[in-house]
N, C-alpha and C positions, 0 to 999 in steps of 0.2 A: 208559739206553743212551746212548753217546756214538759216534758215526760219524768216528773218526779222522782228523783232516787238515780235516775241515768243521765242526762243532760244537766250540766251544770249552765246553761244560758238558754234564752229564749232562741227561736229559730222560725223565722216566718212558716207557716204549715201551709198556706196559700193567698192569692194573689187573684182578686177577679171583678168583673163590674157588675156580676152577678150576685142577686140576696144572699147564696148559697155554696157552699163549697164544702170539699170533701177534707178529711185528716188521711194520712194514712204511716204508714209504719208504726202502729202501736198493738201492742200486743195482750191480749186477753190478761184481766188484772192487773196492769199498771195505770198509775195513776196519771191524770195528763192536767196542765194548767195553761189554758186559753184566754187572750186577750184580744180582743177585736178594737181597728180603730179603721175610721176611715180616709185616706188619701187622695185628692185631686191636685194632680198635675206637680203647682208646688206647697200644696197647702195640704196639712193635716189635721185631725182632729183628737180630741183628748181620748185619750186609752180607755177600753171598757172596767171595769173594776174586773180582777182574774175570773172566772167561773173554772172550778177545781171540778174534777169527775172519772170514776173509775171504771174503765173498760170491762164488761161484765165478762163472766166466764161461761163457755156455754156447758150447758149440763146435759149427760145421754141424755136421748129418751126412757121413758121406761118399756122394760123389759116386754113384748107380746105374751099374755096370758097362754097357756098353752093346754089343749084340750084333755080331760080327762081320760087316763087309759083303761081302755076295756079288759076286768078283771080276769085274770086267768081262767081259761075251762081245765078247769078240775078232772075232766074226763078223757084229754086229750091220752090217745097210747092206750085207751083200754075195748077191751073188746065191746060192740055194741048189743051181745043179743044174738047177732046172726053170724058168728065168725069171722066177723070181719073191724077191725080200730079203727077208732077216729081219728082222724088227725088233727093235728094241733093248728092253730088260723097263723097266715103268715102275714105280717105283718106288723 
């Protein structure tokens, strides 16, 4: 594995007898170049042709919509009629 633009050499990324295996130290938007080959015992096999690919960057989410506010009462602070204001909604 060679991490483009940082590692001037390739550097084994892993080592297993399993299909599968993890990368790890690379960092959102770098680039990395991977070469797979297979090894038994003392015998190897031809290198894979590189497969090049860039570490994607994650992006927020977006923002939660947020619910419309209930228009001012226009009335709040005035008398109602009977001597007595309104008050204004807390809230």
């Amino acid at each position: 594995m060679l991490i483009v633009g940082v590692q001037p050499d390739y550097r084994l990324a892993a080592s297993s007898k399993e299909p599968m295996a993890s990368i790890t130290d690379v960092l959102p938007g770098q680039t990395v170049k991977i070469l797979v080959q297979a090894v038994n015992e003392n015998l190897q096999g031809v290198a894979s042709d590189p497969v090049l690919f860039t570490l994607p960057v994650a992006t927020p989410p977006p923002a939660p919509k947020r619910a419309p506010e209930a228009p001012a009462d226009t009335n709040a602070g005035k008398e109602n009629g009977d001597g007595h204001r309104r008050l204004a909604p807390v809230g």
